[in-house]
Each structure stands twice: as C-alpha cells, then as structure tokens.
OpenMM code with the backbone's topology and positions (N, CA, C; nanometers):
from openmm import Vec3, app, unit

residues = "UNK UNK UNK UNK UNK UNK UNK UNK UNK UNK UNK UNK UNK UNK UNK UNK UNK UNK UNK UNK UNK UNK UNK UNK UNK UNK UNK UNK UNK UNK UNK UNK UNK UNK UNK UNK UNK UNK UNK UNK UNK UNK UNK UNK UNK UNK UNK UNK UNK UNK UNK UNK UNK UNK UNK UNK UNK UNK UNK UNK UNK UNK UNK UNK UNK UNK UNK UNK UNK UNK UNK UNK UNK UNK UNK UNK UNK UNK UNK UNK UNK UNK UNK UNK UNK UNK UNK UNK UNK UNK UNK UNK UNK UNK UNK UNK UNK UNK UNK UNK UNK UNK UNK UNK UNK UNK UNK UNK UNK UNK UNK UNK UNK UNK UNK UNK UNK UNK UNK UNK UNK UNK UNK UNK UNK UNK UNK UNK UNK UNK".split()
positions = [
    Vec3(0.0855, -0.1174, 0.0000),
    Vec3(0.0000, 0.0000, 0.0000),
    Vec3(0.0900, 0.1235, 0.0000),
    Vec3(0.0679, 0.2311, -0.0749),
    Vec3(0.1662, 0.2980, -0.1122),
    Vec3(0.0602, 0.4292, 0.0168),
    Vec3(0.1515, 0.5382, -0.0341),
    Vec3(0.1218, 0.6728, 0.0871),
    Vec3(-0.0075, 0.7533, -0.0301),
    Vec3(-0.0304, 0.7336, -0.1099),
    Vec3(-0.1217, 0.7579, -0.2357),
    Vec3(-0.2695, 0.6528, -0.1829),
    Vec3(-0.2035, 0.5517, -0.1534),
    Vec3(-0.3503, 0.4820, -0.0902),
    Vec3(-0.3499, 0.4505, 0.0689),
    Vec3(-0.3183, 0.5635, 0.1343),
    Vec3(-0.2870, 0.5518, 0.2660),
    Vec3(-0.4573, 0.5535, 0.3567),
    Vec3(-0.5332, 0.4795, 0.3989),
    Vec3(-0.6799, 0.4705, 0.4665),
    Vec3(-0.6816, 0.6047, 0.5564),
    Vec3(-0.8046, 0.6671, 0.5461),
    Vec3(-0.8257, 0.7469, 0.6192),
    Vec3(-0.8689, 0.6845, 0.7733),
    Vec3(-0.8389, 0.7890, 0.8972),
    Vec3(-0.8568, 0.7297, 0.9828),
    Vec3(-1.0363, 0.6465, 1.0321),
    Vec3(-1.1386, 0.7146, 0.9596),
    Vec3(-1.2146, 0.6682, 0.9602),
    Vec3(-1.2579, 0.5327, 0.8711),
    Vec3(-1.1716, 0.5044, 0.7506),
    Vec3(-1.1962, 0.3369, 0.7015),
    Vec3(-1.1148, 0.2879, 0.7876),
    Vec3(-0.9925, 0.3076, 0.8245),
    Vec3(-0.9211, 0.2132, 0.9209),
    Vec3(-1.0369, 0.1651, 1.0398),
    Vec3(-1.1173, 0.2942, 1.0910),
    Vec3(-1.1956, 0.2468, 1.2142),
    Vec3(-1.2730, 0.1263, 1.1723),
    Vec3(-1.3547, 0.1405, 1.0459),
    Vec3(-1.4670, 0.0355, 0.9372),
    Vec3(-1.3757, -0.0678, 0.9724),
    Vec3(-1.2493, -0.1127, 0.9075),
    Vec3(-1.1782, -0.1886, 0.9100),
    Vec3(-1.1541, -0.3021, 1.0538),
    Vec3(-1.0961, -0.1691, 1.1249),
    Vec3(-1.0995, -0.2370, 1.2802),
    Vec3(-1.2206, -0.2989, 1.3284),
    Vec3(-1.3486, -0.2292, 1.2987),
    Vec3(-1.4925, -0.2945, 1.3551),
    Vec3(-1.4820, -0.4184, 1.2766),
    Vec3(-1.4969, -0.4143, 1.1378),
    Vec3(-1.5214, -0.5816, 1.0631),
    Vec3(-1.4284, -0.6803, 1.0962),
    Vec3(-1.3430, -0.6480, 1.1360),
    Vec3(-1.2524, -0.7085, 1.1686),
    Vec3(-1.2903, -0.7853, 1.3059),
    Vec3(-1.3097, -0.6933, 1.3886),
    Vec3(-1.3483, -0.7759, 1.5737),
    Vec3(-1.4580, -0.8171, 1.5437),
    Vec3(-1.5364, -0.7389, 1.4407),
    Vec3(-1.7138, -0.8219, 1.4469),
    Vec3(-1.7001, -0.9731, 1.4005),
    Vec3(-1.5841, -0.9862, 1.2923),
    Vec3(-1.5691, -1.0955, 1.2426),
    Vec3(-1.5225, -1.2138, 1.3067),
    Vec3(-1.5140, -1.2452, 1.4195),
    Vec3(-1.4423, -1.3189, 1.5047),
    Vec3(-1.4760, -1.4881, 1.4981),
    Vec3(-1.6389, -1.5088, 1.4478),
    Vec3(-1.6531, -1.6176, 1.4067),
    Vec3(-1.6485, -1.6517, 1.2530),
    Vec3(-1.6218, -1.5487, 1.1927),
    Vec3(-1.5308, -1.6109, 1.0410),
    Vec3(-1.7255, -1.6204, 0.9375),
    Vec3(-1.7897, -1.5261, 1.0007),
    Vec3(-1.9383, -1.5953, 0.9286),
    Vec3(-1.9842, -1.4725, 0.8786),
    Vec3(-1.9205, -1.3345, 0.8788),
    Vec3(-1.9584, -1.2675, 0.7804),
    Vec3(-2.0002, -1.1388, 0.9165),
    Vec3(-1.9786, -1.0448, 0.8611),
    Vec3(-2.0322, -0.9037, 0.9170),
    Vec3(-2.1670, -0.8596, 0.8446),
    Vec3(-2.2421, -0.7993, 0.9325),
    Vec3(-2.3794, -0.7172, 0.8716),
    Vec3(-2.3553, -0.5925, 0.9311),
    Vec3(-2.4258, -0.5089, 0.7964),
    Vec3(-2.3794, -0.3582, 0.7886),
    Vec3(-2.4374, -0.2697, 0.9333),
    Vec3(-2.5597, -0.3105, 1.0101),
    Vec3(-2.6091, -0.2884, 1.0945),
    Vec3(-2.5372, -0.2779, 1.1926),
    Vec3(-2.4601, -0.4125, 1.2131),
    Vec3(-2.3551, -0.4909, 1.3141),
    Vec3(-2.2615, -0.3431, 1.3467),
    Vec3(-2.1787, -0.3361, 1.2192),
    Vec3(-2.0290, -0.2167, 1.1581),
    Vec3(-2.1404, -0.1069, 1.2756),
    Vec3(-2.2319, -0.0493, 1.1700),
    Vec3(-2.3279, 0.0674, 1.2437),
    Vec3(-2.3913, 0.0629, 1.4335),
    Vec3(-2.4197, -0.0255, 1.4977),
    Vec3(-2.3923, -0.0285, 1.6129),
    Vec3(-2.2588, -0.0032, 1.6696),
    Vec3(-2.1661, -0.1236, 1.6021),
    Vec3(-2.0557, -0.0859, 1.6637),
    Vec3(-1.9777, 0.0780, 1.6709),
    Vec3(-1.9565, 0.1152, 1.5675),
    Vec3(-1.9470, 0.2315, 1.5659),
    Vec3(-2.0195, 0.3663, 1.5585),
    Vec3(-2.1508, 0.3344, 1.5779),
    Vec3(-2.2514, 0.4237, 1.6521),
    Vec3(-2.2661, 0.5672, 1.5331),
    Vec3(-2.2822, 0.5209, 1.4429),
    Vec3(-2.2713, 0.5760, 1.2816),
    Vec3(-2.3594, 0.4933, 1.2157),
    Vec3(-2.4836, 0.6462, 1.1376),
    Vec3(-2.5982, 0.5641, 1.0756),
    Vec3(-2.5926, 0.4560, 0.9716),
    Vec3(-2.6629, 0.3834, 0.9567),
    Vec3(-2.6629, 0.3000, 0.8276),
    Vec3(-2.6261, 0.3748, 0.7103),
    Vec3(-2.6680, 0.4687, 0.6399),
    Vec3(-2.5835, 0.5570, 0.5090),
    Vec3(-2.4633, 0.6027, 0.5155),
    Vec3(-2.4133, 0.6324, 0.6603),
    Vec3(-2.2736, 0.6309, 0.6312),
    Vec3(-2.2019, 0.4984, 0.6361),
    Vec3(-2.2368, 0.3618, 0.6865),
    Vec3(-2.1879, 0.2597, 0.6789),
    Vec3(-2.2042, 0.2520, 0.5363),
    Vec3(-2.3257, 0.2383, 0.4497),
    Vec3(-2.2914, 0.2043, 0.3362),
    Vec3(-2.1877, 0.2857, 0.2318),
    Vec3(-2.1761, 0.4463, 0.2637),
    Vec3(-2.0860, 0.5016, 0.1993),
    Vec3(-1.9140, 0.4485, 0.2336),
    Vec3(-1.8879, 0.3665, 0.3311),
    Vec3(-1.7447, 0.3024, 0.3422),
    Vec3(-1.7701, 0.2353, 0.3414),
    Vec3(-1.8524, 0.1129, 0.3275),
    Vec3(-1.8560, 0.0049, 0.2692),
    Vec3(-1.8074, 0.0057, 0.0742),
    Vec3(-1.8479, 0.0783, 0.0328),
    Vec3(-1.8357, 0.1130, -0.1092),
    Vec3(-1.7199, 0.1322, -0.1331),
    Vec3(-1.6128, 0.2550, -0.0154),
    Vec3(-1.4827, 0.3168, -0.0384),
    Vec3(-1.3894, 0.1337, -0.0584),
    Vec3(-1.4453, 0.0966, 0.0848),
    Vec3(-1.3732, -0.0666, 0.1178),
    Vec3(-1.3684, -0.1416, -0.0211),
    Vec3(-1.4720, -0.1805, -0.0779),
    Vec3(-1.5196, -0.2379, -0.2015),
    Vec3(-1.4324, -0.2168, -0.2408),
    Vec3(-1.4168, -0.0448, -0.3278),
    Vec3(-1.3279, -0.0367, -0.4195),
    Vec3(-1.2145, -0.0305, -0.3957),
    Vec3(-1.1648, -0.0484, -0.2553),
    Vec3(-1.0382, 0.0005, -0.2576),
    Vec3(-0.9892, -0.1745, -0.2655),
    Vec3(-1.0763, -0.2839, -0.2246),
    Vec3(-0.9793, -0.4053, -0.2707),
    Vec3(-1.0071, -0.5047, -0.1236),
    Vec3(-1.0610, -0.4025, -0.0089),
    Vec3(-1.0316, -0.4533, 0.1390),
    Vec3(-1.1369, -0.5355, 0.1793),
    Vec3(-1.2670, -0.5435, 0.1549),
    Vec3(-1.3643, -0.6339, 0.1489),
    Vec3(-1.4457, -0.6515, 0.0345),
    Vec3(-1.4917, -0.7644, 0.0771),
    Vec3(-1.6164, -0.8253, -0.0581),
    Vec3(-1.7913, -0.8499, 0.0020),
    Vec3(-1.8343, -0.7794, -0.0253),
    Vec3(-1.9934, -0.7628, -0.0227),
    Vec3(-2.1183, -0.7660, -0.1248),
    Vec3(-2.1763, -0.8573, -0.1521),
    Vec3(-2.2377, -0.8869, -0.2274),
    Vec3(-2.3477, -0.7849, -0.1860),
    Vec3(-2.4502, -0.7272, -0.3009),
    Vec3(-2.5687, -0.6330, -0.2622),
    Vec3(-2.6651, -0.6904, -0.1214),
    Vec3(-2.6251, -0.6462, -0.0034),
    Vec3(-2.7765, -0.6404, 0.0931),
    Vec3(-2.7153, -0.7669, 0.1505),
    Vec3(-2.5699, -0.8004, 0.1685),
    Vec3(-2.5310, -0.9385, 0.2116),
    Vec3(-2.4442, -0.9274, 0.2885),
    Vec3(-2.3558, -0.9995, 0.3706),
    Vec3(-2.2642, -1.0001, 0.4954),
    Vec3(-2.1220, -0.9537, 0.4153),
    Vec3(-2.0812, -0.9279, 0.4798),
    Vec3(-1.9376, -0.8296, 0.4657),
    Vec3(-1.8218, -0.9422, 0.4886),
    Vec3(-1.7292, -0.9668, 0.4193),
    Vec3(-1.6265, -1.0284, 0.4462),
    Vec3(-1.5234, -0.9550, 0.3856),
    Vec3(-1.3477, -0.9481, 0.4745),
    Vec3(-1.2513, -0.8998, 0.4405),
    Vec3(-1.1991, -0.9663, 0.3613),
    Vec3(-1.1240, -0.8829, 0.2478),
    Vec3(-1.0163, -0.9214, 0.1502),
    Vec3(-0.8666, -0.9848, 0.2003),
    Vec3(-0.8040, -1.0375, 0.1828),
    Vec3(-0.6845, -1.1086, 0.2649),
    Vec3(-0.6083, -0.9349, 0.2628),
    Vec3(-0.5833, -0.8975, 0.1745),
    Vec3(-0.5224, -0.7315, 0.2001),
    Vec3(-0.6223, -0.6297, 0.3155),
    Vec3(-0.7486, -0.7010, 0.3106),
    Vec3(-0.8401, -0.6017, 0.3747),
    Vec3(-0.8156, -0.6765, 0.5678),
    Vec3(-0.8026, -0.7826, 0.5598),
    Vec3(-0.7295, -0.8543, 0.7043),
    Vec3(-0.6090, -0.7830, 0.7156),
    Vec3(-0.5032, -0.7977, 0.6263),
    Vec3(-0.3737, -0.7324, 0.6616),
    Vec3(-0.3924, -0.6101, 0.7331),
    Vec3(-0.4476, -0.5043, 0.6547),
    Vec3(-0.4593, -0.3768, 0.7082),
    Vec3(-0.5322, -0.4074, 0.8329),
    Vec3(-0.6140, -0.4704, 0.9030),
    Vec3(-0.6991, -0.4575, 1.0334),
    Vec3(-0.6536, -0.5315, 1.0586),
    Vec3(-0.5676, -0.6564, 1.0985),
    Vec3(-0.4319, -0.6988, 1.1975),
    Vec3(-0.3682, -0.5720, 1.2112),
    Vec3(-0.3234, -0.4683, 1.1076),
    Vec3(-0.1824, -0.4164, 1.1919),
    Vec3(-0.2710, -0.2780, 1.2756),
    Vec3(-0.4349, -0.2122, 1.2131),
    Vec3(-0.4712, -0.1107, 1.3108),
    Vec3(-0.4942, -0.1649, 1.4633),
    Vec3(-0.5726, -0.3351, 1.3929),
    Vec3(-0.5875, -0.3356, 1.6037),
    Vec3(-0.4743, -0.3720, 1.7073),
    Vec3(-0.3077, -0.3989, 1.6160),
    Vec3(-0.1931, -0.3814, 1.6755),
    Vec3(-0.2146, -0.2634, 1.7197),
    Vec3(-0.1971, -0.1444, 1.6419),
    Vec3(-0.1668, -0.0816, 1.6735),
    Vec3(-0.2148, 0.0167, 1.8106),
    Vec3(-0.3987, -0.0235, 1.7717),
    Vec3(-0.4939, -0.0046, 1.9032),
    Vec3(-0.4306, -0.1053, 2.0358),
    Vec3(-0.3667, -0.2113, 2.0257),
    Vec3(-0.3761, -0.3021, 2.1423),
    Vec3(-0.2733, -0.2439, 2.2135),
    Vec3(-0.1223, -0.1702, 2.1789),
    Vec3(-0.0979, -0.1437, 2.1984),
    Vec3(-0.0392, -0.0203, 2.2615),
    Vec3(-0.0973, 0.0655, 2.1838),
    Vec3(-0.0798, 0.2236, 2.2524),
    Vec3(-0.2090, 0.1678, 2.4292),
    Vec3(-0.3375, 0.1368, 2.3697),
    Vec3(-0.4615, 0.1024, 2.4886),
    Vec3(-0.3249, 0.0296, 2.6020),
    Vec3(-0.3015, -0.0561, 2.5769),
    Vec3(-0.1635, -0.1333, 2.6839),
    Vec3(-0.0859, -0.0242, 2.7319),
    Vec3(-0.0353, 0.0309, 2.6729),
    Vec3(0.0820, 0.1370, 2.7211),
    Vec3(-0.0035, 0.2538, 2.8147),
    Vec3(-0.1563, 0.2691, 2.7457),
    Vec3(-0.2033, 0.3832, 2.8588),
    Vec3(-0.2414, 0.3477, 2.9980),
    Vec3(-0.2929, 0.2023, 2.9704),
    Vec3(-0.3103, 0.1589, 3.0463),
    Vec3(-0.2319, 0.0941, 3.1811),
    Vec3(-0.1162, 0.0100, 3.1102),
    Vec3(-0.0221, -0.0571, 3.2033),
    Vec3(0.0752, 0.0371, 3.2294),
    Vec3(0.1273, 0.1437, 3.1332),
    Vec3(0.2530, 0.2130, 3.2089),
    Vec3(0.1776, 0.3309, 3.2795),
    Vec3(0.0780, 0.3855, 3.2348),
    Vec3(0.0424, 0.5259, 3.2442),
    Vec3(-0.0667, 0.5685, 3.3627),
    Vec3(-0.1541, 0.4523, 3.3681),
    Vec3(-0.2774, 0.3886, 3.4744),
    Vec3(-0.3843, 0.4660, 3.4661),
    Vec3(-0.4343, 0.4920, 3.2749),
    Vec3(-0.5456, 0.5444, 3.2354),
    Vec3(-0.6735, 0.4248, 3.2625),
    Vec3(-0.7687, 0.4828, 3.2838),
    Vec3(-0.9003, 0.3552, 3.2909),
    Vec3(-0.9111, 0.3099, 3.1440),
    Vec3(-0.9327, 0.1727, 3.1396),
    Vec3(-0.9565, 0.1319, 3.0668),
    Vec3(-1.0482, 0.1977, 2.9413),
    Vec3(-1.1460, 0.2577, 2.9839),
    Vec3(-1.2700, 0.3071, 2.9124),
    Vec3(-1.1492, 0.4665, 2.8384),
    Vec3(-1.1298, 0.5286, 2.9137),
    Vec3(-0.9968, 0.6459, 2.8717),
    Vec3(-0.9345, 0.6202, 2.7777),
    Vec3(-0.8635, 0.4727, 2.7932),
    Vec3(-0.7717, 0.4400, 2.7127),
    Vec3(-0.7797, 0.3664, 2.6176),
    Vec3(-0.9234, 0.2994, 2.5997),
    Vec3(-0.9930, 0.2908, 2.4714),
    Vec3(-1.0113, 0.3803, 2.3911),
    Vec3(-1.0583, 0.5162, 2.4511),
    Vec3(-1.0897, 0.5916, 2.3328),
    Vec3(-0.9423, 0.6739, 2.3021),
    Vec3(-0.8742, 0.6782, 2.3733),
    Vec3(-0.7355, 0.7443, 2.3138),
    Vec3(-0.6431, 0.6894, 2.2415),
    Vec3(-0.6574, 0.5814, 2.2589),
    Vec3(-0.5665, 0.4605, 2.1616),
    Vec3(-0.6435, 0.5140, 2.0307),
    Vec3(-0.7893, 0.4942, 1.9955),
    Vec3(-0.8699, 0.5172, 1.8942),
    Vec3(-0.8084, 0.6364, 1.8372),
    Vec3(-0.7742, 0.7257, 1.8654),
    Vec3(-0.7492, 0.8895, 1.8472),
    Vec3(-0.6256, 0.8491, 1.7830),
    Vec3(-0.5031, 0.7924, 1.8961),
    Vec3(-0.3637, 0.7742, 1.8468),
    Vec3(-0.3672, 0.6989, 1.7362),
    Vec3(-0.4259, 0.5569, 1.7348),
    Vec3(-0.3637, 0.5154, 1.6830),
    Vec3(-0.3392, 0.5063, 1.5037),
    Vec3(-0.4492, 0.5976, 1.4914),
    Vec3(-0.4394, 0.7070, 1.3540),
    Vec3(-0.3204, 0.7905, 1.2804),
    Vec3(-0.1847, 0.8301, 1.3866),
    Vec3(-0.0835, 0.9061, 1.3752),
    Vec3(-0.0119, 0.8613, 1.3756),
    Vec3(0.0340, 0.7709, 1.4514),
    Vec3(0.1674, 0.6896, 1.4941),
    Vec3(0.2013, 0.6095, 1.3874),
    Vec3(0.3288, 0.6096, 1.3882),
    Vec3(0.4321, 0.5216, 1.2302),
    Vec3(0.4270, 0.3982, 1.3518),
    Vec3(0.4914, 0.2949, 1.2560),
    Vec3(0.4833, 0.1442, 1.2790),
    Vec3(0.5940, 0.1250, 1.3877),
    Vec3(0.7092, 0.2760, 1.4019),
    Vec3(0.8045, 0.2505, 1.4267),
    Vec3(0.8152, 0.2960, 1.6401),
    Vec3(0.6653, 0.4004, 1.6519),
    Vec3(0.6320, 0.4158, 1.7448),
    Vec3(0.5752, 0.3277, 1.7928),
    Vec3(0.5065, 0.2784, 1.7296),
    Vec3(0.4533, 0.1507, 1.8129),
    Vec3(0.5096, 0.0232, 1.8349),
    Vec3(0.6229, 0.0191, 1.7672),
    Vec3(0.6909, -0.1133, 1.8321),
    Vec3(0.7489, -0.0616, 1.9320),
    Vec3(0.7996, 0.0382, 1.9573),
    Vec3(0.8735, 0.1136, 2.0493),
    Vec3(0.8074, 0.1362, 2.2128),
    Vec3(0.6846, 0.1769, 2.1844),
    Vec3(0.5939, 0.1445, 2.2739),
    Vec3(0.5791, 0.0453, 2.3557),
    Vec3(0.5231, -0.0379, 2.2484),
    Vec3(0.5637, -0.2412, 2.2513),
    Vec3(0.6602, -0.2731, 2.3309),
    Vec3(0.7772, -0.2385, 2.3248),
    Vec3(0.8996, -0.3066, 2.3650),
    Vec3(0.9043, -0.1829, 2.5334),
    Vec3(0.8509, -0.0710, 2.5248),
    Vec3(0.8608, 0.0055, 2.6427),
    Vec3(0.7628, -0.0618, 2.6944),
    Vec3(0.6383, -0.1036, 2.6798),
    Vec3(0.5252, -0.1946, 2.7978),
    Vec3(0.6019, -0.3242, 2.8156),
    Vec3(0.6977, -0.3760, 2.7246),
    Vec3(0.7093, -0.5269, 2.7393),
    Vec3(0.8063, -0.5092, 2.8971),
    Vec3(0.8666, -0.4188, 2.8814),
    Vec3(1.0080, -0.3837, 2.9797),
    Vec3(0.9256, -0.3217, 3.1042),
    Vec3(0.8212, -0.2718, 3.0848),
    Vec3(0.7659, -0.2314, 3.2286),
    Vec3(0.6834, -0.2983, 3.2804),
    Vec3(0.6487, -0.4642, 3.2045),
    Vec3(0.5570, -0.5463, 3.2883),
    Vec3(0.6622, -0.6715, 3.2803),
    Vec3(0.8336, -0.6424, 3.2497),
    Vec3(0.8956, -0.7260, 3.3154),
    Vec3(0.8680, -0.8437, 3.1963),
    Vec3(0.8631, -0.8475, 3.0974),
    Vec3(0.7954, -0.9666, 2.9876),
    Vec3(0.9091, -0.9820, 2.8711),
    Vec3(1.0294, -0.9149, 2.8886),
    Vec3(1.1507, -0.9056, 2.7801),
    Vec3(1.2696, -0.9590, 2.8859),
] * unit.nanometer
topology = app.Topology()
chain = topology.addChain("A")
for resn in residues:
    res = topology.addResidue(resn, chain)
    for name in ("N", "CA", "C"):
        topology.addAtom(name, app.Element.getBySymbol(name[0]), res)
C-alpha cells in the first residue's frame, strides 16, 4: 500500500470494527459495523463502497461483509496498533480502561509502525515480559 492509498482514519476504524465483528469467520452485517461504531446505516454504506473499491472487502448487494486477505492485513496491523498504545495507557500510564480505549482510537491514527513497536517493547520492559 503505497502513501497515495494511505486509509483514512475513519476506514481504518470500518476496518478495525469488521474485523473484531468478524471473530466467528461468518460474515459481518452492515447494521452490526453501524452499532458498533454508533454511525448511521448511510454512512456505513458510503465506506462500505470506499472498502469495495479500494480491494479490502467483498460484499455482495444487501449481504454479509467479508474482508479481503489485504483487507485482514490492514486490520491486523490497526488493532496492533490499538492493542498497543490502549496497553501502554493503560499498564505504564494507569489510564481507565474506558480512557484508554478511546485514546488509543485517536492515536492510533498518527503513529508510524516505528512508534509503536517502540511502545511495545517500552510496555514489554515495564511489565517485566523481555
């Protein structure tokens, strides 16, 4: 994925939801995406469409949502990137959980790959796990 097709932070979020919604491997519904992220049904379907075309999922008209193996790639490395900053606010910093859900969400939009391993390896060393 080049910096020309870099996801805005709001498909990354689409991404991240289909992704956790998907956990039993049986398909996402657009409703599902729209609860989870508390965003009406017309804007789910307007990133559902961006997703489509961009390659990251496959949705048949009025049917369950499944990710593209590129469309998994990208939502493995955002909810890294969420698991980790949320860890670091949490375990080094001693934000509440609920806090540090939504600030991870915020961060983890900005941060290069290179902060967050860095992070990574600073929680691994402060819960003693390296």
């Amino acid at each position: 994925m080049t910096e020309k097709d870099k996801l805005t932070p709001s498909i990354e979020d689409y991404l991240e939801a289909i992704y956790v919604l998907n956990q039993d491997k049986k398909g996402v519904r657009s409703v599902d995406v729209a609860e989870k992220l508390h965003v009406a049904k017309p804007s789910v379907n307007r990133a559902l469409k961006s997703l489509v075309e961009g390659g990251l999922i496959e949705q048949q008209r009025y049917s369950v949502i499944f990710l593209t193996d590129l469309g998994k790639e990208q939502a493995k490395k955002i909810l890294h990137r969420h698991t980790v900053i949320k860890l670091f606010l949490t375990d080094v910093l001693g934000l509440s959980d609920e806090r540090a859900d939504e600030e991870a969400c915020k961060i983890e939009h900005v941060v290069c790959e290179d902060t967050v391993d860095r992070l990574s390896d600073h929680v691994d060393r402060f819960l003693g796990e390296s």
